[in-house]
N, C-alpha and C positions, 0 to 999 in steps of 0.2 A: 775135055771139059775145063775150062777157065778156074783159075782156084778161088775161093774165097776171098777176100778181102778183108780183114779183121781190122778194122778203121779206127785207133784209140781214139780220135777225134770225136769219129760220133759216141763209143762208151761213155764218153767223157759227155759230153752234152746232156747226154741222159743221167748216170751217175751224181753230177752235179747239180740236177732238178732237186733229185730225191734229199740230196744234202740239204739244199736250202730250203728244203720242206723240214725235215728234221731240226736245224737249227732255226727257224723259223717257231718248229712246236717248244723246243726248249727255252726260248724266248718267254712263248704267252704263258706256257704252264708253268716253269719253276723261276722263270726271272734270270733265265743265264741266260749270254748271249756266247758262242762259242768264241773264244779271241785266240789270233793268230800274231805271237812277235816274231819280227824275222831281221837277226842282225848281220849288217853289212859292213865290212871291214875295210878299207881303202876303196881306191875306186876303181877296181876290175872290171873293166867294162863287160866281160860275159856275166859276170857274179850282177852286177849292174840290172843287167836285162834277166837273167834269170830271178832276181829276186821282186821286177816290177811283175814280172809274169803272174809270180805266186800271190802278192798282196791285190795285184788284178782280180784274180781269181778267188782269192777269198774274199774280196767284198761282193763281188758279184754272186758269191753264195748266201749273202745274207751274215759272215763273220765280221768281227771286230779284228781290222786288221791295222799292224801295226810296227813299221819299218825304222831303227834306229842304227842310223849310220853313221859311224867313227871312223875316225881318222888310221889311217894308214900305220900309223906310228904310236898307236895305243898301247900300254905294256899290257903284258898277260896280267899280270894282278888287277889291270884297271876293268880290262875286260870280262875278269871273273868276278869283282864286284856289280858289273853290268848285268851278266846271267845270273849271279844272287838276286840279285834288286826282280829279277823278271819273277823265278823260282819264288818267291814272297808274294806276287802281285796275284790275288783270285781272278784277274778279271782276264789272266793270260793263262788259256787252258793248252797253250801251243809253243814251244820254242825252238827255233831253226836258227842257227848260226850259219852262215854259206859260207861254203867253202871252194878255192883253199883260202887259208888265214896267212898271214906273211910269214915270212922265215921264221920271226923272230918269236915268235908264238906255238906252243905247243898244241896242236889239232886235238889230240886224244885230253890230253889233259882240261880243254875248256870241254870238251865232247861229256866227258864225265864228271864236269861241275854242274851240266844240266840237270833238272830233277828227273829220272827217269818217265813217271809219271807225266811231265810236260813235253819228253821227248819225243816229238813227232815226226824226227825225223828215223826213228826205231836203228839211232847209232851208241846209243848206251848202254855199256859193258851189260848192265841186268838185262837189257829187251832182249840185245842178244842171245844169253846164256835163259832164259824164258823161250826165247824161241824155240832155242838149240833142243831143250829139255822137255820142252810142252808142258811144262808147269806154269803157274799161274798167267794172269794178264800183263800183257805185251802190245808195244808196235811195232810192226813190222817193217820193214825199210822200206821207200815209196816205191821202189821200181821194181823190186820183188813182188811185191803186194801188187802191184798193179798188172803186170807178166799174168800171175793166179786168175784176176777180176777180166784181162782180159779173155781168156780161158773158156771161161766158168760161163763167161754171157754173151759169148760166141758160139756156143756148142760144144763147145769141146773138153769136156770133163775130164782133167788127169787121171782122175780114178783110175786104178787097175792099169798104166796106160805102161808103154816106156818112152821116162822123158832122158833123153839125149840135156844136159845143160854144159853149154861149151863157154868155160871162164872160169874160175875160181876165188874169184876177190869178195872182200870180206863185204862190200857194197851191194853184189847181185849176184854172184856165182854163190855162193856160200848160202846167203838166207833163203834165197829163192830154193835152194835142195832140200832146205828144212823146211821151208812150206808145203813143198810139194811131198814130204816123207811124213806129213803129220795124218792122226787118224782125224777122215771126217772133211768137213768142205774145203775144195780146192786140194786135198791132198789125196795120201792113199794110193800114190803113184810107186813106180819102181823108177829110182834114178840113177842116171850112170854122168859123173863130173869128168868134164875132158880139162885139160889144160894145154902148156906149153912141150910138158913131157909125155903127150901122149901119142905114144905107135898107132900108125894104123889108122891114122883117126878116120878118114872118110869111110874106113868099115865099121867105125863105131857109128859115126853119124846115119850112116845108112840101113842103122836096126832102129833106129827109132821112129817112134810111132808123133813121137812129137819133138822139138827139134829145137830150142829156144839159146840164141847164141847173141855172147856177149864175151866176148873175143878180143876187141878193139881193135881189129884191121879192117882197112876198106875192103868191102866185096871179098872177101875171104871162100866164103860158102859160094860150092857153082852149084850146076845143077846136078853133075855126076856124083854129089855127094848127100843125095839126098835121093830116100826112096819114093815112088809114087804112093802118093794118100797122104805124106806128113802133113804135119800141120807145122807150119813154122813162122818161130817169134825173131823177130830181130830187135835185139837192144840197142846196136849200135847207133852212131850218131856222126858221120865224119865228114868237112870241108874238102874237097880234093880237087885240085886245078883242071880248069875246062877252058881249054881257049875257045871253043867254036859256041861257049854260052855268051852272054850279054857282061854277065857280073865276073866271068872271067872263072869259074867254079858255078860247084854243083854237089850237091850235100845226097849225100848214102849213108848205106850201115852196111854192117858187117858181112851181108849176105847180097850178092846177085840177084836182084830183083829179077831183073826181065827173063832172068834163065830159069833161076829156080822156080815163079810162078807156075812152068810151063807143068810141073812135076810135081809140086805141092798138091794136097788138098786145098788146103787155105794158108796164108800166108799175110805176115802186117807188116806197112811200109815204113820205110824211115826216109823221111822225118813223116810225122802223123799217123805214128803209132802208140808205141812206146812210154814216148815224151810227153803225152799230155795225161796216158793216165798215170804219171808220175807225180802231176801237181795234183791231180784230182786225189788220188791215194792219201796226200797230206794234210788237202782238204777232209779226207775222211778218220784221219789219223785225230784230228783237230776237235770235231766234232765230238771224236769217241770219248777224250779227254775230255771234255765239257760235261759231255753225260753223263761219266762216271765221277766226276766230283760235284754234279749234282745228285747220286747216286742213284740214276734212271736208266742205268745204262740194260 
């Protein structure tokens, strides 16, 4: 039997109905309109296209979106007067700085001049140590959160399950364990973190009942390393030269597609997986912060 196909694209289509229905209500009923700022720093041309994607996408959800781009050669103090100036504004219930930032700039340091509160993209020391702890309110980082959502409205409830999560970086390997180890939706799961030191590993991969890798190697994952029935998430995202294509390459993730479907239950592609309910996730990150400083959350 053919596996599944877990399509973030289409979650995403739908996901992103329901958004702009949501901020749509928050509009008529309390006068917010949900706003998204997203600062770009020199001119990275991926950071570029990444960051048109997401102002795309948040207007097309009905958000007030809203892109300021500085120069390359910005000092950090100018640039954390920038994320102050944001942190003070009501009408910006979202702040994303994209990254990376230039050398000469400290990541963590503007990361944690964000208000956590505005931090949509759930990389501030408190969301984090909130996630970690499952104390209070939180955002969750987008591709963690979106991994969960795709899950949950595919079938395939972590609950009780065993999740295999192969990476351990503080971006997706990390948050996504504590999503999945929290009690209650999308979690409730038993997880097991693989990394770079780990023995054995395709006998680790091969007890699990779900399977979600974000590794950072091309096709990494075959299919001997995956048992019949998993369900498996691919995070990864990678360029890798193809003479016999058009464009000369050809874009994968970290798993063997064509081998591993054979063996999978279900299984989601890269690219148009992953990656889109990434934005949407921020989309919904956006939203959440609107609502709850309108206090209707």
């Amino acid at each position: 039997m053919a596996a599944q196909i877990i399509s973030g694209k289409d979650l995403s289509t739908t996901i992103r109905q329901e958004l702009a229905a949501r901020a749509a209500e928050l509009t008529a009923k309390h006068g917010v309109t949900p706003g998204l700022a997203t600062v770009l720093v020199g001119d990275n041309p991926a950071s570029q296209m990444y960051v048109g994607m997401k102002n795309k996408a948040a207007t097309a959800a009905g958000l007030n979106s809203r892109q300021l781009t500085l120069a390359g050669d910005i000092s950090q103090d100018e640039l954390l007067g920038v994320v102050a100036g944001l942190n003070a504004d009501p009408t910006v219930h979202g702040i994303l700085v994209q990254l990376p930032l230039p050398g000469h700039i400290d990541e963590a340091t503007i990361i944690e001049a964000i208000s956590p509160s505005k931090d949509v993209d759930g990389l501030h020391p408190v969301n984090a140590g909130r996630l970690a702890t499952g104390s209070g309110e939180f955002f969750a980082p987008c591709t963690p959160a979106g991994v969960v959502e795709m899950l949950l409205r595919s079938g395939h409830d972590p609950a009780g399950k065993r999740v295999v999560v192969l990476g351990r970086s503080n971006l997706v390997g990390q948050p996504l364990a504590n999503l999945l180890l929290r009690k209650g939706r999308g979690g409730d799961a038993t997880v097991t973190v693989c990394h770079s030191r780990t023995r054995d590993l395709a006998e680790v991969t091969r007890n699990a009942e779900i399977l979600v890798v974000a590794i950072g190697r091309p096709e990494m994952i075959t299919g001997d390393m995956v048992s019949p029935g998993t369900v498996v998430i691919d995070v990864g995202t990678h360029r890798v030269d193809d003479p016999g294509s058009e464009k000369g390459y050809r874009v994968c993730g970290d798993v063997l597609f064509d081998e591993v479907r054979k063996v999978a239950a279900a299984i989601s592609p890269s690219p148009g997986g992953v990656g889109p309910m990434t934005i949407t996730m921020l989309l919904s990150n956006t939203v959440d912060a609107a609502a709850r400083a309108a206090a209707v959350a």
